[in-house]
N, C-alpha and C positions, 0 to 999 in steps of 0.2 A: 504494500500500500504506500502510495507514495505520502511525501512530508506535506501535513497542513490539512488532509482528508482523513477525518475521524470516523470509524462507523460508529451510528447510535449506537446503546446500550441496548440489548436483546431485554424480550420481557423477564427473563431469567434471572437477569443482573440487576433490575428494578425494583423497588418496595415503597408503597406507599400507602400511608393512614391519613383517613383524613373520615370527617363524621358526614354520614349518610352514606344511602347505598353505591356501592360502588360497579361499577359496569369492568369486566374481566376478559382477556382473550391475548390469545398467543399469536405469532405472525411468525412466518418460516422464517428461519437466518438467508434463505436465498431473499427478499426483501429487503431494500434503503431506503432509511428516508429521502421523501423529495424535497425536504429544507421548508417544510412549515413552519421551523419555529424560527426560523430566522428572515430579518428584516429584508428588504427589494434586494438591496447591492450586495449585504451576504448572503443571498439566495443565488444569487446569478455567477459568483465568486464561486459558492461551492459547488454550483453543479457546471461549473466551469471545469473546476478541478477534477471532481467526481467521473465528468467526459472523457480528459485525458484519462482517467486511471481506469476506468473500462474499456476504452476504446484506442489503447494505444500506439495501436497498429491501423487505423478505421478511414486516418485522413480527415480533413478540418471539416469538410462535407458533411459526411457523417454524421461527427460533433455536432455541427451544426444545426443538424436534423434535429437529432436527438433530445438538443440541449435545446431546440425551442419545443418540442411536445413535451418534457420535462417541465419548462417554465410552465408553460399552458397550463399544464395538471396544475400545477401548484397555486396559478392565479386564481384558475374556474373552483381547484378545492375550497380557497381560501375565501373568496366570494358566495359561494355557497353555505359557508358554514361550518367546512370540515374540522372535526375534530383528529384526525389524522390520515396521511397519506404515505403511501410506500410506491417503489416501484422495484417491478425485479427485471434481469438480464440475463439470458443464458445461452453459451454456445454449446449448437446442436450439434448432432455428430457429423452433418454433411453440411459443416462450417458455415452455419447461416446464425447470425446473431437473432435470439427470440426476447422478448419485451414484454412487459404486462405492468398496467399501473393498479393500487389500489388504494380508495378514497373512503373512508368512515365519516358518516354521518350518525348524528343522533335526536332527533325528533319528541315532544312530548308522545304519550299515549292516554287515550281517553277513557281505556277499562280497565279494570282488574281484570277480564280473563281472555288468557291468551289466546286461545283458540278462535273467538268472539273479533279481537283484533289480526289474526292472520285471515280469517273468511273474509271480512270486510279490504283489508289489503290486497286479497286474491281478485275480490271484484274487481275496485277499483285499477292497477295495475292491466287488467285484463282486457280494459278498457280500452289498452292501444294496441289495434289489433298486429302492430311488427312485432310483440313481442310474446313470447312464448313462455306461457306462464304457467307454473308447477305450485303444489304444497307439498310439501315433506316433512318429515318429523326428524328432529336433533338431540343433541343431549343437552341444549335451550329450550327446547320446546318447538312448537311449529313455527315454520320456515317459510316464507313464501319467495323463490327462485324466481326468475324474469332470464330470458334471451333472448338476444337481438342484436343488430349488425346496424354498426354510423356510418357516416360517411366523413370528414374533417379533413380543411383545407387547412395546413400547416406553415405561417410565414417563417422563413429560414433568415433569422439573423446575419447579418453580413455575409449572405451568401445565399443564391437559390438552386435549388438542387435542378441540375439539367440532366433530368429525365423524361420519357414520353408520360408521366404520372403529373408533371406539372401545368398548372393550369396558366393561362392567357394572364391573371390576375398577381400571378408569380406566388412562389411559396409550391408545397407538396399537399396534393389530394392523398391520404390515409384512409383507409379503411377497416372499420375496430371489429371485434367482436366483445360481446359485453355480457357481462353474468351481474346479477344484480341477486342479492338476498336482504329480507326484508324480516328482521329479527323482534317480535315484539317483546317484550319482558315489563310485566305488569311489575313485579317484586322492585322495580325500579324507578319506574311509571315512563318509560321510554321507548323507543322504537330504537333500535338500531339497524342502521342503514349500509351494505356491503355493496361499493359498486366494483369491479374488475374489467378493465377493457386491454385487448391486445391488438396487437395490427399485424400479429401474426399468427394467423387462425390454425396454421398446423399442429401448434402446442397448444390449442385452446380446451382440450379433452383436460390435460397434464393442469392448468390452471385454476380449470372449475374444480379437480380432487383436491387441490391445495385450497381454494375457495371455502368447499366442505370441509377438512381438514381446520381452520380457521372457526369455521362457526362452531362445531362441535366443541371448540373450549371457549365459547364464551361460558359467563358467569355472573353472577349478584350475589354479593356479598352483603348484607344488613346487619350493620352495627351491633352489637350488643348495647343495653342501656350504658354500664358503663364506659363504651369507645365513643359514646357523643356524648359527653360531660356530666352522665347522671352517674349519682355515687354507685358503687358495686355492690352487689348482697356479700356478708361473711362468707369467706374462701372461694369468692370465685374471683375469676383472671382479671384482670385491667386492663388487657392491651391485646391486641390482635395483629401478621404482621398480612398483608396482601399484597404479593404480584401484580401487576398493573401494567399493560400498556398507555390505556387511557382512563380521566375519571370526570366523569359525569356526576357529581356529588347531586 
């Protein structure tokens, strides 16, 4: 890894307490963050960096691509509301670089019971007929799944990609594929929101297991009286430690 590019902390290496319920889940170490938590210019700085140390045989092109659908993710997540965003990178065995962003959102929810709020998300969801819409059941509870294919014109910073892919308007036409999971958890009063898109539909089988893979360790974690500031009953615990990617208190 080159000097000055840190990877995040894995959810492993994390701990956090804080009072109310806490929202839980694990993210494969093939995922980086896309620099949510850092301001414009050190956003741009690290996935500058981050460019060359993926792609350091790839050509400034490449970079180029890369590092403005990178930004992208990161403006449209941050605009949106994201609570967190990763992207993963993998080279395949017939040397083709594969791609996949993913975006956490988190939404109130209007029930206590889950099932009640996934029928209602199955509806509405179902609603656009591109997308191909599933329930499933997790070790969260019911899931409602979503897939469907974009279509994203890509302006290429100080540079446009000249291939037959680009348009009259300059910049790269991309085309995703997209897994959406729609998590509700009453115990927290929240929705959480899993979007994943790739632009490289060959590994999209491979991203949606990692997708599932993800949802099945989500979690809710509910204070005990004493972790939010009420006194303890005789001999019991005072302190709790929890894992945490992110926390929706």
């Amino acid at each position: 890894m080159q000097e000055g590019v840190q990877r995040p902390m894995t959810d492993g290496e994390q701990a956090l307490v804080e009072d109310g319920p806490q929202i839980t889940w694990e993210v494969p170490e093939e995922f980086w963050s896309i620099g949510l938590e850092y301001l414009d210019e050190e956003r741009e700085e690290y996935l500058r960096q981050l460019g060359q140390e993926i792609f350091p045989g790839g050509g400034e092109e490449r970079r180029a691509l890369m590092g403005s659908w990178y930004k992208k993710i990161a403006e449209d997540a941050e605009n949106d509301g994201a609570v967190f965003a990763h992207f993963c990178v993998l080279a395949t065995e017939d040397d083709r670089v594969s791609s996949a962003s993913l975006v956490v959102r988190s939404e109130p929810l209007g029930t206590a019971d889950a099932q009640v709020a996934a029928d209602g998300i199955q509806e509405i969801v179902s609603q656009d007929s591109s997308k191909d819409v599933h329930q499933v059941a997790s070790n969260c509870g019911p899931v409602v799944t979503a897939f469907s294919g974009v279509t994203t014109r890509l302006p290429v910073d100080g540079a446009v990609a000249s291939n037959e892919e680009s348009g009259p308007a300059g910049g790269t036409l991309l085309e995703f594929a997209v897994a959406e999971a729609y998590c509700p958890l009453p115990r927290a009063g929240r929705i959480l929101i899993f979007n994943l898109s790739t632009p490289t539909p060959q590994e999209f089988p491979w991203y949606v297991y990692k997708l599932g893979d993800i949802v099945d360790t989500v979690s809710v974690d509910v204070p005990r009286p004493s972790e939010s500031g009420v006194a303890a009953p005789p001999g019991s615990s005072s302190s709790a430690a929890h894992k945490v990617q992110r926390d929706f208190g």
